[in-house]
DODREN-928989 format. One line per 8 residues: their letters; for each residue x, y, z of C-alpha. Coordinates in Angstrom, 1 decimal. Each point is the difference from the previous one (the first is absolute). Last residue first. Layout:
// DODREN-928989
a) X Y Z  ...
END
This chain:
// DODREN-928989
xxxxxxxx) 167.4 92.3 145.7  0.1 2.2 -3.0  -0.1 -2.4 -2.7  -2.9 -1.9 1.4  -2.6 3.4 -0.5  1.0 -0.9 -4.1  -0.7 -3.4 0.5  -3.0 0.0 1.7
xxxxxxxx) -1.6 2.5 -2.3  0.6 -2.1 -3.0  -1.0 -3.1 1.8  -3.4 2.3 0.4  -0.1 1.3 -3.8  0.2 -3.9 -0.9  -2.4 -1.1 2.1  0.3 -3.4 1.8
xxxxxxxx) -2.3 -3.1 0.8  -2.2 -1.3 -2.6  2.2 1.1 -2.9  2.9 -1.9 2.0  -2.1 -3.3 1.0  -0.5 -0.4 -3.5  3.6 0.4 -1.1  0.8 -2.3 2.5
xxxxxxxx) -2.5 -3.0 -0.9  0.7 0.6 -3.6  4.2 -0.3 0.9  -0.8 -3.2 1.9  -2.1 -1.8 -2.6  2.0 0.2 -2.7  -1.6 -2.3 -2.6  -3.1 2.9 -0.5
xxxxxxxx) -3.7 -0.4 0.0  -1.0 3.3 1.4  -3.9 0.1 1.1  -2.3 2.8 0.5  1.1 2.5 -2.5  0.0 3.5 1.5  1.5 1.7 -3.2  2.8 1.7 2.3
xxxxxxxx) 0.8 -3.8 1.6  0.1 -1.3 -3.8  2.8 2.9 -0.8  2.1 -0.8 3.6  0.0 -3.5 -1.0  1.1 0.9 -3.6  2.6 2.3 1.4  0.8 -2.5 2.7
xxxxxxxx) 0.8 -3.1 -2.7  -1.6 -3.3 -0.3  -3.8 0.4 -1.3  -1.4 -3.2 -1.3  -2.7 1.1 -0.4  -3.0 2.2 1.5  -3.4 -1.1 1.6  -3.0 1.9 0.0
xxxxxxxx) -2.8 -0.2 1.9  -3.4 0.2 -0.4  -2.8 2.1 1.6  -1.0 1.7 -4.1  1.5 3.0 1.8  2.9 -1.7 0.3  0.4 -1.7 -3.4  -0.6 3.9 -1.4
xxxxxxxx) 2.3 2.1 2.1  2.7 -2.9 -0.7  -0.6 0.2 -3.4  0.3 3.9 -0.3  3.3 0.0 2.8  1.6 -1.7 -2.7  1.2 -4.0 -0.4  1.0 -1.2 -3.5
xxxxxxxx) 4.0 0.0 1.6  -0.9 -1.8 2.8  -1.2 -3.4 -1.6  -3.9 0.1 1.0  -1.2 -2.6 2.9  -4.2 0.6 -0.3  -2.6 -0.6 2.7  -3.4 -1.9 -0.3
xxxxxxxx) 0.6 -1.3 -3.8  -3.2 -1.5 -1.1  -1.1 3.4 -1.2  2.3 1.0 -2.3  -2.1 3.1 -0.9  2.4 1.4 2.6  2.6 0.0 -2.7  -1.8 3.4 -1.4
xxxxxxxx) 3.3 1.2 -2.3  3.7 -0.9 0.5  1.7 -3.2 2.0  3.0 -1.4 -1.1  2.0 -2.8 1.5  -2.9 -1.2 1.7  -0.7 -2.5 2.7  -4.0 -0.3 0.3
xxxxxxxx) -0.7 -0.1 4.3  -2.7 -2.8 1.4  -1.4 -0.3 3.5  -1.7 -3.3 0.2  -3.8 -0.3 1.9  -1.7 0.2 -3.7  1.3 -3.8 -0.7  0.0 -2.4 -3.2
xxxxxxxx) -1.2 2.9 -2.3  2.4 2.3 1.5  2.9 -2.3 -0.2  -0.8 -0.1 -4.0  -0.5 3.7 -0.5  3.6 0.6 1.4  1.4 -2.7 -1.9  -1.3 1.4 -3.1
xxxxxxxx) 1.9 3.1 1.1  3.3 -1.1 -0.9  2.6 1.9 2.1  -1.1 -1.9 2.9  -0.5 0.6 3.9  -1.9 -1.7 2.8  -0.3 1.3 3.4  0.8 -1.5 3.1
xxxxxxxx) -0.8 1.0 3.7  -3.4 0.4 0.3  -0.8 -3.4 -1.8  2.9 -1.7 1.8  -2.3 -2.4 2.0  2.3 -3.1 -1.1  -2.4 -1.4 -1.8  -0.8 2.6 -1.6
xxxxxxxx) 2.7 0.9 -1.5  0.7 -3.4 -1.4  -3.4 0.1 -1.5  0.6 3.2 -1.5  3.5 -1.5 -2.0  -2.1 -3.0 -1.1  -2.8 1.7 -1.4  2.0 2.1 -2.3
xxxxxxxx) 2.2 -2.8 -1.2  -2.8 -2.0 -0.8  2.0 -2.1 -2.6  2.9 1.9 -1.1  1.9 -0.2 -3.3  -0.5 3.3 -1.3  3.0 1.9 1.8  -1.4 1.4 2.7
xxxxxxxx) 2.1 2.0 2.4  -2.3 1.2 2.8  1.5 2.5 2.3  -0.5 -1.0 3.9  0.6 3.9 1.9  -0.2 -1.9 3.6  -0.5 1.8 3.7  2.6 -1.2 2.9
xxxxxxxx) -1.6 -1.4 3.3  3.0 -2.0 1.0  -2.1 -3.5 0.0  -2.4 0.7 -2.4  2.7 1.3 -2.5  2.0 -2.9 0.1  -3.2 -2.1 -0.1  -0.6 1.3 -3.0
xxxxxxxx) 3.6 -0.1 -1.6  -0.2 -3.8 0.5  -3.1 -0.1 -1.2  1.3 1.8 -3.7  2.5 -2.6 0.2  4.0 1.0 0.2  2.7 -0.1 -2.5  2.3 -1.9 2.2
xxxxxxxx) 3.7 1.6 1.7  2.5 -3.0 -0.6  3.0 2.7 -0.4  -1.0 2.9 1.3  4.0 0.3 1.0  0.7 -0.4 -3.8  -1.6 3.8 -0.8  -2.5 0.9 -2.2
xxxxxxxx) -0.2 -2.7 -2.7  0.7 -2.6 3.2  -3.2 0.8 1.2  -3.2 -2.0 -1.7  2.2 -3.6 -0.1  -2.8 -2.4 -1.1  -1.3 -2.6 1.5  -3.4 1.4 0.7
xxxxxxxx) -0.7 1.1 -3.7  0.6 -3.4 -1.3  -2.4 -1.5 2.6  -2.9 3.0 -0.6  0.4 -1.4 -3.6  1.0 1.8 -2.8  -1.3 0.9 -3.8  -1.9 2.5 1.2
xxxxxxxx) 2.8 1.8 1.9  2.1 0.0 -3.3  3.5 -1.5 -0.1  3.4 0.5 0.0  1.3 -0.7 3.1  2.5 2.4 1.2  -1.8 0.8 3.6  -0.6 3.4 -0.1
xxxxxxxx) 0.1 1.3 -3.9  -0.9 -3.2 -1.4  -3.4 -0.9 1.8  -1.6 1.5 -2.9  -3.5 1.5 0.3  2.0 2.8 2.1  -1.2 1.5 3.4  -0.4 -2.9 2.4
xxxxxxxx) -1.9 -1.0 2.8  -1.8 -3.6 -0.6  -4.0 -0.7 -0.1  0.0 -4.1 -0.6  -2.1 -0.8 -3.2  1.8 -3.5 -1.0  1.8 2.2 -3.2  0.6 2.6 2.7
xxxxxxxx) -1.6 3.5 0.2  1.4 3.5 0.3  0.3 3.0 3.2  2.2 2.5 0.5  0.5 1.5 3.2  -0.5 3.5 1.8  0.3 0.4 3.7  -1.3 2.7 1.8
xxxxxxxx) 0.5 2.3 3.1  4.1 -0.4 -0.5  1.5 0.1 3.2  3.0 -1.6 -0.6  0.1 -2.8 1.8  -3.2 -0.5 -1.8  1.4 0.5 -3.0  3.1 -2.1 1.0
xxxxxxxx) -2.7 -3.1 0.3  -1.4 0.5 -3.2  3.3 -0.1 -1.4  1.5 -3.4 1.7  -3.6 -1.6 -1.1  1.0 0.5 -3.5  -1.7 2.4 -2.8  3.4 1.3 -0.6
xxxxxxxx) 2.9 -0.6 1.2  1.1 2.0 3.3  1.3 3.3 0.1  -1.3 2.3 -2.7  -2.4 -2.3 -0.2  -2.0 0.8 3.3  -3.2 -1.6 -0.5  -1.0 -0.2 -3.9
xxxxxxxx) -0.1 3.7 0.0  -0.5 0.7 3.3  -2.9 2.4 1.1  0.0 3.1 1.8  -3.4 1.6 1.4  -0.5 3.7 -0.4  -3.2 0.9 2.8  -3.0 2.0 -1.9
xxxxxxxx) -0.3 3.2 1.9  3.3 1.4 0.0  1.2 0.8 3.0  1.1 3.6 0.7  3.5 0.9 1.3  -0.4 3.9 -0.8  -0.8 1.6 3.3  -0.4 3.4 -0.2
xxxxxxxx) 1.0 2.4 3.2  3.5 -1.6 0.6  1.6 3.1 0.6  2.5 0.0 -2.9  -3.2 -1.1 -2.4  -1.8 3.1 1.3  2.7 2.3 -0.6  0.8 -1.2 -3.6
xxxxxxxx) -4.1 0.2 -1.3  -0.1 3.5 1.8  3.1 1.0 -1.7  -1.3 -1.4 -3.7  -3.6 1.3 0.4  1.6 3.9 1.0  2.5 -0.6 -2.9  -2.5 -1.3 -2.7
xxxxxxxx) -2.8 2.6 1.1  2.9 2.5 -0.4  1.2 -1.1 -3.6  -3.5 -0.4 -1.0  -0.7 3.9 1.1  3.3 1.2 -2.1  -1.4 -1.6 -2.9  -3.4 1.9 0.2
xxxxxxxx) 1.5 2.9 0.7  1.7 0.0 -2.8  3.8 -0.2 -0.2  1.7 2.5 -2.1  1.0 -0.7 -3.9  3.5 1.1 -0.5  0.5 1.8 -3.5  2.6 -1.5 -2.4
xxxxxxxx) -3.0 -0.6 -2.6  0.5 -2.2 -2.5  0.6 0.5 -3.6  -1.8 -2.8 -2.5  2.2 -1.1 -2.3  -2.0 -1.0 -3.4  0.9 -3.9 -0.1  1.9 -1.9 -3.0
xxxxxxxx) 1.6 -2.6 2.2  3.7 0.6 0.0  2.4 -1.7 -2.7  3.2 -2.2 1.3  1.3 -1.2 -3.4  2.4 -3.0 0.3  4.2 0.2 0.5  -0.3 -3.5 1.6
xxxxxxxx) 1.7 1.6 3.0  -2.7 2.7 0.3  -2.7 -2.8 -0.3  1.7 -2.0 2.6  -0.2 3.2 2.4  -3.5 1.1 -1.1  -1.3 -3.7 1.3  2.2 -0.1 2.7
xxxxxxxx) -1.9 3.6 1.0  -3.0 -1.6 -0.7  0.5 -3.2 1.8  0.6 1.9 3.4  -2.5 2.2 -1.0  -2.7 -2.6 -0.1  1.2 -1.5 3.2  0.0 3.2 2.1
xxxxxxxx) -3.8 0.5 -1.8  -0.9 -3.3 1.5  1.3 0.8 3.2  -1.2 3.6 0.3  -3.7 -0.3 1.4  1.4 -2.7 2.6  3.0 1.8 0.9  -2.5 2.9 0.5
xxxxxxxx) -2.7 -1.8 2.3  2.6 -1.4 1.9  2.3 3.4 0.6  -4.0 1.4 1.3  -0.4 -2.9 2.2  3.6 0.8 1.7  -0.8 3.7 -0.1  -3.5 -0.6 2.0
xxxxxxxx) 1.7 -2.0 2.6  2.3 3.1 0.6  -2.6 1.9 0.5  -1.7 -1.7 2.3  3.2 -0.5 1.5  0.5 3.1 0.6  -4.0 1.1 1.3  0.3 -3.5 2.5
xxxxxxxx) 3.8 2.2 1.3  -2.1 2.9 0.5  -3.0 -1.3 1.5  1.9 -2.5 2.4  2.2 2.1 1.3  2.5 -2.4 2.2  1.1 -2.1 -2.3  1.0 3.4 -2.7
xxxxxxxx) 3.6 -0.5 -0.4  1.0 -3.8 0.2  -3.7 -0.3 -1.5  1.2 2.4 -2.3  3.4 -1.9 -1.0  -2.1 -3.3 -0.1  -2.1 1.2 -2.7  2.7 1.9 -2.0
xxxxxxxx) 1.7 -3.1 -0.1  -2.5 -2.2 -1.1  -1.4 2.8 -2.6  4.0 0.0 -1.2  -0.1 -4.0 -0.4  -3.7 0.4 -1.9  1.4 2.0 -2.5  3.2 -1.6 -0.3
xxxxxxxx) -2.1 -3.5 -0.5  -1.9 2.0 -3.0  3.5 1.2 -1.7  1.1 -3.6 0.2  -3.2 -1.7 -1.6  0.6 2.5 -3.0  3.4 -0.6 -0.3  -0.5 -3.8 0.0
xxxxxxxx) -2.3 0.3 -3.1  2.7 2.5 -1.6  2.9 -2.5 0.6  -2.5 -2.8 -1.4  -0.7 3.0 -3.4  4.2 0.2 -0.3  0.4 -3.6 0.4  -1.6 -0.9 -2.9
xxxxxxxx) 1.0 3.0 -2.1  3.1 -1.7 0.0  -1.3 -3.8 -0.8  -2.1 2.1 -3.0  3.6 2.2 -0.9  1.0 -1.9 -3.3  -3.2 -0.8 -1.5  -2.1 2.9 1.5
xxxxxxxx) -0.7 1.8 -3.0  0.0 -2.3 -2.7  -2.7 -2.5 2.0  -1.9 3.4 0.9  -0.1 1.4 -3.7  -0.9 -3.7 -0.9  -3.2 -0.3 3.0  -0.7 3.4 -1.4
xxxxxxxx) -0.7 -1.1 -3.5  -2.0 -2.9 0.8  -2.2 2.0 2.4  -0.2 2.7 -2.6  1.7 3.0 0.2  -1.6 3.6 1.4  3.6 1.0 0.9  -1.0 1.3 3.6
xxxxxxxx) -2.5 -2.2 0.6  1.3 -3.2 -1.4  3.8 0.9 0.1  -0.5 1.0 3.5  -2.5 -3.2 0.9  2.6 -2.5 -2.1  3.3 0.9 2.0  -0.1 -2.2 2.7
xxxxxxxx) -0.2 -3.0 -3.1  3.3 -1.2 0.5  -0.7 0.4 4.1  -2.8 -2.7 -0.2  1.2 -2.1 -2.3  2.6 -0.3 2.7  -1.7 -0.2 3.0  -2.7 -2.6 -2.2
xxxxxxxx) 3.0 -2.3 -0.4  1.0 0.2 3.6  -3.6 -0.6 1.5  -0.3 -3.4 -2.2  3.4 -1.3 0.8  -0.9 0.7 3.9  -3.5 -1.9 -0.9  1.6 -3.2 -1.9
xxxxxxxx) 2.8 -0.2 2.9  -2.6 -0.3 2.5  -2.2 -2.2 -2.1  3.1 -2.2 -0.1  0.1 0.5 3.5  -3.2 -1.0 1.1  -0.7 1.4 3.8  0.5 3.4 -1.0
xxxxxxxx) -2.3 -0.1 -3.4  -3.0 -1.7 2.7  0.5 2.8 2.4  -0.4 2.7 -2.5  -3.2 -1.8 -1.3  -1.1 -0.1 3.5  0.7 3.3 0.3  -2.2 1.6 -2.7
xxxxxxxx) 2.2 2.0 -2.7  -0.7 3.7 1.0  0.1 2.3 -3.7  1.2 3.5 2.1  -2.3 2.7 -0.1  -1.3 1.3 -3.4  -1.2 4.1 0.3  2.9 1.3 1.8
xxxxxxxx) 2.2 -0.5 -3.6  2.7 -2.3 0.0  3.1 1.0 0.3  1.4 -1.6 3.4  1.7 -3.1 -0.8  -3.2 -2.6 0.8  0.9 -2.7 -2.9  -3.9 -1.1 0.0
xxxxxxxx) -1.2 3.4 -0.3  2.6 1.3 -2.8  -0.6 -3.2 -2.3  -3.8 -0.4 0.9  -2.2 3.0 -1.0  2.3 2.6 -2.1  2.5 -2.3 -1.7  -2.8 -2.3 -0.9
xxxxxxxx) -2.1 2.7 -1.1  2.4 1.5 -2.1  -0.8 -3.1 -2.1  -3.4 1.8 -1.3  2.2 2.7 -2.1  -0.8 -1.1 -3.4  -3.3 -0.2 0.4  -0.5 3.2 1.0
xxxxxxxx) -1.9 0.7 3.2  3.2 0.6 2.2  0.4 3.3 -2.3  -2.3 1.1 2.0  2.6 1.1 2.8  1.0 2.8 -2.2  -2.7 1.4 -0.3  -0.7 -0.2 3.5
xxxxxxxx) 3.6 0.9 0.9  -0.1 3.6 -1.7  -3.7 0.8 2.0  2.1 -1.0 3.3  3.2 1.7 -0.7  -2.6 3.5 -0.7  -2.2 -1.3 3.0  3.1 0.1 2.4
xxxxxxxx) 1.8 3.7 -1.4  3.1 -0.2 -1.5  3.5 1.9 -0.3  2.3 -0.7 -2.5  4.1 -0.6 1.4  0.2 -2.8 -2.8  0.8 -2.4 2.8  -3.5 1.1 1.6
xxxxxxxx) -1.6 -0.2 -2.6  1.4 -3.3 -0.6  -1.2 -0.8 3.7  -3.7 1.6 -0.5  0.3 -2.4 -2.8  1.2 -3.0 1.6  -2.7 0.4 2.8  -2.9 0.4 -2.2
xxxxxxxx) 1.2 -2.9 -1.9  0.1 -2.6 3.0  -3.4 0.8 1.7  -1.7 0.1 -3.4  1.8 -3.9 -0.8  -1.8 -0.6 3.0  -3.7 0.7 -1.5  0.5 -1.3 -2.9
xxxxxxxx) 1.7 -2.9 0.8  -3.3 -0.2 2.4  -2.0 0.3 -3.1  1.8 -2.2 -1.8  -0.2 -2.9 2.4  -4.3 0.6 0.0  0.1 -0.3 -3.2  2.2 -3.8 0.0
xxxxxxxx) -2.4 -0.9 3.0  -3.0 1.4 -1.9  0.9 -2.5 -3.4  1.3 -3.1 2.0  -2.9 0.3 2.4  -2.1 -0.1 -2.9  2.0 -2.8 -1.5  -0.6 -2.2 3.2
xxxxxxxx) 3.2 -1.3 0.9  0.7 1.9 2.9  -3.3 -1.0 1.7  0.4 -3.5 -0.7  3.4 -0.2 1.0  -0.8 2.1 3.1  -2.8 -2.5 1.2  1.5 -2.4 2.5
xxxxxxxx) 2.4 2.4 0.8  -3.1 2.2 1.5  -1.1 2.7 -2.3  -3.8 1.2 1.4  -3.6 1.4 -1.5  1.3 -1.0 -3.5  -2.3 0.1 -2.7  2.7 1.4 -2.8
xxxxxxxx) -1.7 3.6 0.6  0.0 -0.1 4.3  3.7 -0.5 -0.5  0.6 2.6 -2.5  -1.8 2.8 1.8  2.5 -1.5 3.3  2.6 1.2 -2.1  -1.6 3.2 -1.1
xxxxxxxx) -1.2 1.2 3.4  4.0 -1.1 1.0  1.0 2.1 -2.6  -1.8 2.6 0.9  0.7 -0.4 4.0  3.6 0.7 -0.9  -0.9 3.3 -2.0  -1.6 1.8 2.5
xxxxxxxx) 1.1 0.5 3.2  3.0 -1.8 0.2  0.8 0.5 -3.1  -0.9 3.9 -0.2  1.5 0.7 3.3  3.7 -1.4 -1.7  -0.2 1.7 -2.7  -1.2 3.2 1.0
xxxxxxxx) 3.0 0.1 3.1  2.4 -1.8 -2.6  -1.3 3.6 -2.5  0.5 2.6 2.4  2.9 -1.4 1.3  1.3 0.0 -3.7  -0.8 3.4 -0.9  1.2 1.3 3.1
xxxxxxxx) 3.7 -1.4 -0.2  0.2 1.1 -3.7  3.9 1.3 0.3  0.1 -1.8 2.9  -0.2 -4.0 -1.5  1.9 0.2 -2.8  2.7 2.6 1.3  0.8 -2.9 2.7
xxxxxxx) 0.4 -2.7 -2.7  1.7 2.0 -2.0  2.7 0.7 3.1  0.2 -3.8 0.5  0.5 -0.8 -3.6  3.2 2.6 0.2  -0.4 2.6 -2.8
END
């Protein structure tokens, strides 16, 4: 039998059973099970005497041995709890292989037992496999309970910009794609096999050593499969669409009822490529699975079950069914109707204005922390201006990001070990591009009356490094002498500094950087706003900094879908180093509607 054909006998032989069971599933973790863990997590916290993890802290935290004990639980649990997801699915497919039919809650009591195994100690490694090698590869199989491991994008950014790191990371990804697809075969051997972790991690190793690059491509070709039959949905609904407004332009209630309809068929192909795609996976392996164990001449034996005969009889709709189906078809067509005739209005302003800031001016196009890049941000519309800030050895405030002045201007040498004179003859541009050549690293004052002058806000980040002498005091003063107190705030990732500037002066807006932010971080209460890298951002944190009337800040955030992501979580502030492309992307989500462009385009095709 052709793998494709046993993939296709997998999945309709039990169709039912295993929509019934993704539907379950995935209800049940959203529902359920995924504010558990979280409960338990944030259980954990509060129990180690943490009311927040900051990166200041996390080391602490992590190194508790409480928090090494419930952490290391709390991972099994939710190996548990996945690993359910992916053995229910391979045995309502080897059922379905071994042409046995089976209900949901019979596959579901079998994978239970057999999802405990997890416990033993001999199969706590699966865990790794389970949690973090699937995830972080993102191919397609893991189970709708773990999303995708997101590495931050400043740490992204930093590995593109280094190219050994570069190199180190690619290397890194391609040696854990191909332990990955040795062991593919560990979860069927494991649950269907009932061999150790050890043992199945062999079985899989023998099993796939010849055809593992093979089976590679098969599962990516399944993965692009998937996204194909999903874009052929929505081409026919586009179609179909503009064929019955070609048709129907005229009757308003019919054609509105159609494409209500239709509408409701596109969202309904969604909702089933998504329930399926894990089990499509699954049975894509499975039926390699079956074939390499066929080659290899092994024993393909059927899960002991009791078949259970299913009824052939068609089940009518209920009344109650065929009401929902009505109410959703008279909602939908007056929904459609009154967006065609402009009767809702859906370019609402949010209430708390977004604000761009440049990330140490505009650095994609200038260098750095220089004059020439604060004045492109303003050229460039950016509502902010963020900078770096450090002390000389003869306690002159100078703009730079790194202790060392090695990475900008060549010399090799720490900023408290310099002079302000040093500093000023050195050659801050020529590292990014030899036509800056001569470009200054600039004064903090120098900034300030910058910003005075062209009425542009400052994001001043702090950057002690333990050899200051009123460091604090000095950085205020400045602002106030130049009247920028309503225009400035202060910024650091050490939070010391924070409680320090508030000590010398109440009248100073101050925001805590953070690369991670979890618990009550509003206990922090020297910090007035708080600039959060993007990806430790949710629509929880925000909820709670705003309704505590502060703001939050997100970083450095350079691509649209991570612009578009922070502009759905209503932060206030995007530090990004494109400034243009955060500007537009704002003014879009401001500006247009999606189901209106829609609209447009289709009613353009027939002018």
């Amino acid at each position: 039998m052709k793998t494709s054909k046993k993939v296709k006998n997998m999945l309709t032989y039990n169709l039912k059973t295993l929509i019934n069971f993704e539907i379950i599933y995935k209800l049940s973790s959203t529902i359920i099970f995924i504010p558990i863990f979280l409960g338990i997590f944030n259980t954990i916290v509060k129990i180690t005497g943490y009311s927040y993890i900051t990166l200041e802290n996390v080391l602490g935290f992590l190194t508790n041995p409480l928090t090494i004990i419930m952490i290391f639980l709390l991972l099994l649990l939710m190996t548990f709890y996945t690993l359910l997801d992916i053995s229910t699915i391979i045995i309502i497919l080897d059922c379905s292989y071994h042409q046995i039919k089976i209900k949901t809650k019979e596959a579901f009591n079998i994978a239970i037992k057999k999802s405990l195994k997890v416990f033993k100690k001999k199969n706590v490694l699966i865990s790794f496999m389970i949690l973090f090698l699937i995830p972080f590869l993102n191919i397609g199989i893991s189970s709708s309970f773990i999303s995708t491991i997101a590495i931050p994008e400043f740490i992204m950014d930093f590995i593109k910009a280094n190219s050994l790191f570069n190199i180190l990371y690619i290397c890194l990804v391609i040696f854990l794609g191909i332990m990955l697809f040795r062991w593919l075969y560990i979860p069927h051997y494991f649950i269907l096999e009932n061999k150790s972790f050890n043992e199945a991690r062999k079985s899989s190793l023998k099993l796939s050593r010849k055809s593992w690059l093979k089976d590679f491509l098969v599962l990516i070709l399944t993965q692009i499969g998937i996204a194909l039959i999903y874009l052929i949905f929505i081409l026919i609904g586009i179609i179909l669409i503009v064929a019955l407004y070609k048709t129907f332009g005229s009757v308003n209630i019919l054609g509105n009822v159609s494409i209500t309809i239709i509408w409701l068929l596109i969202a309904l192909s969604f909702i089933i490529i998504t329930l399926l795609s894990t089990p499509i996976s699954y049975a894509c392996i499975s039926a390699l699975y079956y074939h390499h164990k066929e080659q290899n001449k092994e024993k393909l034996l059927p899960l002991k079950l009791n078949e259970i005969a299913t009824s052939t009889k068609k089940k009518r709709f209920s009344p109650l069914e065929i009401s929902i189906v009505v109410l959703v078809l008279i909602c939908g067509t007056i929904f459609t109707y009154s967006i065609r005739n402009n009767l809702y209005n859906f370019n609402i302003e949010y209430v708390r204005p977004m604000e761009v800031t440049a990330h140490r001016g505009a650095s994609v196009s200038y260098p750095e922390n220089t004059m020439a890049a604060f004045k492109g941000a303003l050229e460039l519309g950016a509502d902010w201006i963020e900078l770096d800030v450090q002390q000389t050895s003869d306690e002159k405030i100078i703009v730079l990001h790194d202790t060392n002045l090695k990475r900008t201007t060549g010399l090799n040498k720490n900023t408290w070990e310099a002079t302000y004179e040093e500093v000023n003859a050195l050659d801050a541009g020529s590292f990014f591009d030899s036509k800056y050549q001569g470009e200054k690293i600039p004064l903090l004052k120098d900034v300030l009356e910058f910003a005075k002058d062209n009425n542009i806000k400052l994001n001043i980040e702090l950057k002690p490094t333990g050899y200051e002498k009123n460091f604090e005091a000095e950085v205020v003063d400045l602002i106030k002498e130049y009247s920028l107190l309503d225009k400035c705030v202060i910024t650091s990732q050490v939070y010391e500094v924070l409680e320090n500037v508030k000590k010398y002066s109440q009248d100073i807006k101050t925001v805590y950087v953070m690369s991670l932010a979890y618990g009550n971080i509003l206990d922090l209460k020297e910090a007035d706003n708080f600039s959060i890298e993007a990806s430790s951002i949710t629509k929880k944190l925000v909820k709670e900094i705003h309704n505590a009337g502060k703001e939050i800040y997100a970083w450095t955030v350079n691509t649209k879908e991570n612009m578009n992501k922070m502009i759905d979580l209503n932060v206030d502030n995007i530090i990004t180093d494109n400034i243009n492309l955060a500007k537009e992307t704002i003014y879009e989500s401001k500006t247009s509607n999606i189901i209106l462009k829609y609209i447009d385009f289709i009613n353009n095709l027939f002018k």
